[in-house]
Structure formats: structure tokens, C-alpha cells
C-alpha positions, 0 to 999 in steps of 0.5 A: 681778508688776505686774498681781499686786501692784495687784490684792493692793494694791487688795484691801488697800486695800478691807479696810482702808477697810471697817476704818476704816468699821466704826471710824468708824460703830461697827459695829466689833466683836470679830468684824469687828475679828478678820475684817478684820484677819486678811485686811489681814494675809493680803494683806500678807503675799501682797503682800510674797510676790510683790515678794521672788519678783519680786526673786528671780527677777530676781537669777538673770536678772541678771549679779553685775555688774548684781544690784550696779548694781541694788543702788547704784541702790536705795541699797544701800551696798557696806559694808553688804554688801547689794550683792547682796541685799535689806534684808529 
């Protein structure tokens, strides 16, 4: 998950430098606009994929006694019933 995560981070990180490029110097067009957009949204969306399926797959790794201990050292309160979920 780690070496997945940094390389669809990194990856979002140069389309949205080369957005703010294309503001800055004004290359920027509907077209450039739409394209990188649309892919800084891709990668988000593939990066935020693979952190659930990591919490996912450490939950059935884990006992409920831990998935609670995982939750509290989150900052997941009990009485908002997240203790053995995600805030998502």
C-alpha cells in the first residue's frame, strides 16, 4: 500500500504543478484545464481507493479488541460509533 500510495501521490503532485503551471504562465486553456483536472481527480480518487482497501484489509487481519485500539489511537471516539469503522 505504502510504495502504491507515494507513487499515485507523486503522480498527483506533477499534474497539479503542471496545472498551476499552465495558470501562472497562461497556457491555461479549457482544454488543458479539463485534461488535468480530470486526471488530478483520477489519481485522488485511485489514491484514496488504496488507503480504504489498506484499512479494509487490516480490519480482517485484526481482533475487535484491536480494530477498537486502532480506532481510539485514531481519535475515533466510542460514542460516535466509529470504534470499529472509518469516518468516511
Amino acid at each position: 500500500m505504502k510504495a502504491q500510495a507515494r507513487e499515485l501521490g507523486r503522480r498527483l503532485i506533477e499534474v497539479e504543478q503542471e496545472l498551476d503551471t499552465a495558470f501562472r504562465t497562461g497556457a491555461a486553456d479549457e482544454t488543458t484545464v479539463a485534461r488535468l483536472s480530470a486526471a488530478a481527480g483520477q489519481l485522488s480518487g485511485q489514491l484514496r481507493n488504496v488507503h480504504l482497501q489498506a484499512h479494509l484489509r487490516t480490519q480482517r487481519l485484526l481482533k475487535p479488541a484491536q480494530i477498537a485500539a486502532y480506532a481510539r489511537a485514531r481519535g475515533y471516539a466510542a460514542e460516535q460509533g466509529l470504534e470499529g469503522g472509518h469516518a468516511h
